[in-house]
C-alpha positions in Angstrom: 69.9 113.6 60.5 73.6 114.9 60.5 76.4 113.7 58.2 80.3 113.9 58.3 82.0 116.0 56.1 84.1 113.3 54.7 80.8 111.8 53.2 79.0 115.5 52.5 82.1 115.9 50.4 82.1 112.8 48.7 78.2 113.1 48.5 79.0 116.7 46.5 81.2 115.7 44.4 78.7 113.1 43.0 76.1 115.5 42.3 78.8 118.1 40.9 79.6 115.3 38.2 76.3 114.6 37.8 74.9 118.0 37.3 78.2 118.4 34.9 77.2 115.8 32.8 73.5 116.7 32.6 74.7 120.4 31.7 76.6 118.8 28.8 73.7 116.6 27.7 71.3 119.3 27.5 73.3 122.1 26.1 74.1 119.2 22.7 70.4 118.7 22.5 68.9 122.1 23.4 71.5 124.8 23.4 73.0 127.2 25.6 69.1 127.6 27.1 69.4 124.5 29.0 72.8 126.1 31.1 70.5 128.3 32.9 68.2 125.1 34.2 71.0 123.1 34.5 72.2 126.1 36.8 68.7 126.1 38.5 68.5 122.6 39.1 72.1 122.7 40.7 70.7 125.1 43.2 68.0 123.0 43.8 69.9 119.9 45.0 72.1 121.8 46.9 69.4 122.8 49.1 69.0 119.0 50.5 72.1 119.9 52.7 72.3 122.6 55.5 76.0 123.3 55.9 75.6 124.0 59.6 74.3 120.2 60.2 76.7 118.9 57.7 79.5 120.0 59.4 78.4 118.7 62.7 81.4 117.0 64.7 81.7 113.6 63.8 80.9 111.4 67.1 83.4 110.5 69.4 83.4 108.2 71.7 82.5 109.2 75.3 86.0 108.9 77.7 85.3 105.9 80.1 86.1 107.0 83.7 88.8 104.9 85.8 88.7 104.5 88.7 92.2 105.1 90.3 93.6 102.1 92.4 95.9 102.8 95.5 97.5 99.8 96.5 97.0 99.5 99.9 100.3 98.5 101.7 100.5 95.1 103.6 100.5 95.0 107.5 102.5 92.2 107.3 99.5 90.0 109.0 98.7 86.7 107.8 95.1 88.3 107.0 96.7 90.2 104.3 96.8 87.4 102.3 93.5 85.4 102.8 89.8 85.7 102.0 87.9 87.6 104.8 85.6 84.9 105.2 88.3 82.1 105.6 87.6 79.6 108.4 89.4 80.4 112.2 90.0 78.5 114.6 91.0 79.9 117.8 93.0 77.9 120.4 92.8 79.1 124.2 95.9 79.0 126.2 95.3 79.1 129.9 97.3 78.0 132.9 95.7 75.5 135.2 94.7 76.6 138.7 97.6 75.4 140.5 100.6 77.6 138.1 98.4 80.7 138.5 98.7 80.8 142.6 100.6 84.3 144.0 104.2 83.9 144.8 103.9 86.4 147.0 100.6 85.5 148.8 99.2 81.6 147.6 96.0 83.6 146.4 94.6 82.7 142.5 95.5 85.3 139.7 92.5 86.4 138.0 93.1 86.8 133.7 94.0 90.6 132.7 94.4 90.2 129.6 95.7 88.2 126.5 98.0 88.3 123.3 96.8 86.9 120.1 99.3 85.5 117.4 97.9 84.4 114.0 99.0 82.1 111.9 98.7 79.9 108.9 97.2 76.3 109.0 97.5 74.0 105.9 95.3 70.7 106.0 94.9 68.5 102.9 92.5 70.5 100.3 92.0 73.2 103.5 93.3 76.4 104.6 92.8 77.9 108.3 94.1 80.7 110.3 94.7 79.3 113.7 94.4 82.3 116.2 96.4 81.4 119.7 95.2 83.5 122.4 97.5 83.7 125.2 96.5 84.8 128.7 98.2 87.3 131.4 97.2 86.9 135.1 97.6 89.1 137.9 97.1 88.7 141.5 94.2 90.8 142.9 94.9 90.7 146.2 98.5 91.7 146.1 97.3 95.0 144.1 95.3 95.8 147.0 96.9 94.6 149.5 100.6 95.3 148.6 103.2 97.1 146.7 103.9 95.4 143.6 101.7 92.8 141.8 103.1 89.8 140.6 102.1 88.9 136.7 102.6 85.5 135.1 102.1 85.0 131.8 101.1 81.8 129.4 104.1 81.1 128.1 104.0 80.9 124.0 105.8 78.9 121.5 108.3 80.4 119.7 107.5 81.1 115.9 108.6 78.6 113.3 110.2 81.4 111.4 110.6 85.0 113.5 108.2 87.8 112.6 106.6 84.9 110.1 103.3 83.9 110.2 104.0 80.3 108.1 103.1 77.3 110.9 105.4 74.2 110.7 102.5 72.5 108.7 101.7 75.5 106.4 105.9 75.2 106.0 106.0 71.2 105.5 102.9 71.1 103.1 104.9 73.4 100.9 108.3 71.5 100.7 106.5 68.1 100.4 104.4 69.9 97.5 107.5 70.9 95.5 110.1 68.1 96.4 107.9 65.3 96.8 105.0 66.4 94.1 107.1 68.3 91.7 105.0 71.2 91.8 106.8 74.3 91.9 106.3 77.3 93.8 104.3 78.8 90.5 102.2 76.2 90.0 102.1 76.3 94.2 101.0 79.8 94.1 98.7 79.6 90.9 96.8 76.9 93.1 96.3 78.6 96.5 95.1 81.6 94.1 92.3 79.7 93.3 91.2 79.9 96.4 91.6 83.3 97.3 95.1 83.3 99.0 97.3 85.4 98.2 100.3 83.7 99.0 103.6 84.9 96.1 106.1 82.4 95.6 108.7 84.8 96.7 107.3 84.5 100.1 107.3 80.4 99.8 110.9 80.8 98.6 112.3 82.8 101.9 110.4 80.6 104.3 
């Protein structure tokens, strides 16, 4: 068992007085005889410490480790600011048969590929990401057959708001919300917090 030296010393000084006024007691009632027991009986408490335990280094608490946070920077995607697991639902833009016939030869272009734009859907008490995949068709035949290939593809609608991914619902439940309800953009962003969207207020501000 280890002490601090704050209390050893306080602990020393009790016996010291102690001791000092058992010396006095006994040398009035037996003479200067009893200074050489009061002497010997000093020595004897001092033996219930050991300096090199007493001056142990008081306890300090252990450093807690942190662990260092980068902030990742935003992509700019509407994923940025929504829960991984949030519910998609992905809308297929194709051209019918007919739009998809070769200028240059009448035959059927055959899907080559697509684009995919992302953005955010607001329903009453539920949040989506609405995924619109947009196809590209090429005529096979003409890249056989021919120089060139002719490419069409599905035309998209423009954005609500360019480089935005805000949908003209996500947009209108967000004005009707603060000018219709009263809520401000705080109290907006406080709400869609809750449920794990991170959208700031100074993005509902600049559209």
């Amino acid at each position: 068992m280890t002490i601090s030296r704050a209390e050893y010393e306080g602990m020393k000084a009790q016996i010291d007085w102690l001791m000092e006024q058992l010396r006095l007691v006994r040398h009035r009632h037996f003479g200067s005889s009893s200074e050489r027991i009061s002497e010997e009986g000093m020595e004897q408490l001092s033996l219930l410490f050991n300096e090199a335990e007493v001056y142990a280094d008081e306890e300090k608490p252990e450093p807690t480790p942190v662990v260092a946070h980068v902030r990742q920077k935003r992509s700019g995607s509407v994923r940025d600011i929504v829960p991984t697991d949030i519910k998609t639902v992905v809308v297929d833009h194709t051209l019918p048969e007919e739009e998809r016939q070769c200028p240059q030869c009448g035959e059927v272009m055959e899907d080559i590929g697509t684009e995919v734009k992302e953005t955010l859907k607001f329903k009453p008490a539920e949040a989506y990401i609405q995924r619109d995949v947009y196809h590209t068709y090429a005529c096979r035949s003409c890249e056989k057959n021919d120089v060139s290939t002719p490419v069409v593809k599905t035309p998209k609608e423009p954005p609500l708001i360019p480089g935005g991914f805000a949908s003209p619902e996500a947009v209108a439940h967000i004005a009707v919300q603060k000018f219709v309800m009263g809520s401000s953009l705080y109290r907006q962003e406080q709400e869609l917090k809750r449920q794990n969207i991170l959208l700031s207020r100074q993005t509902m501000s600049t559209g």
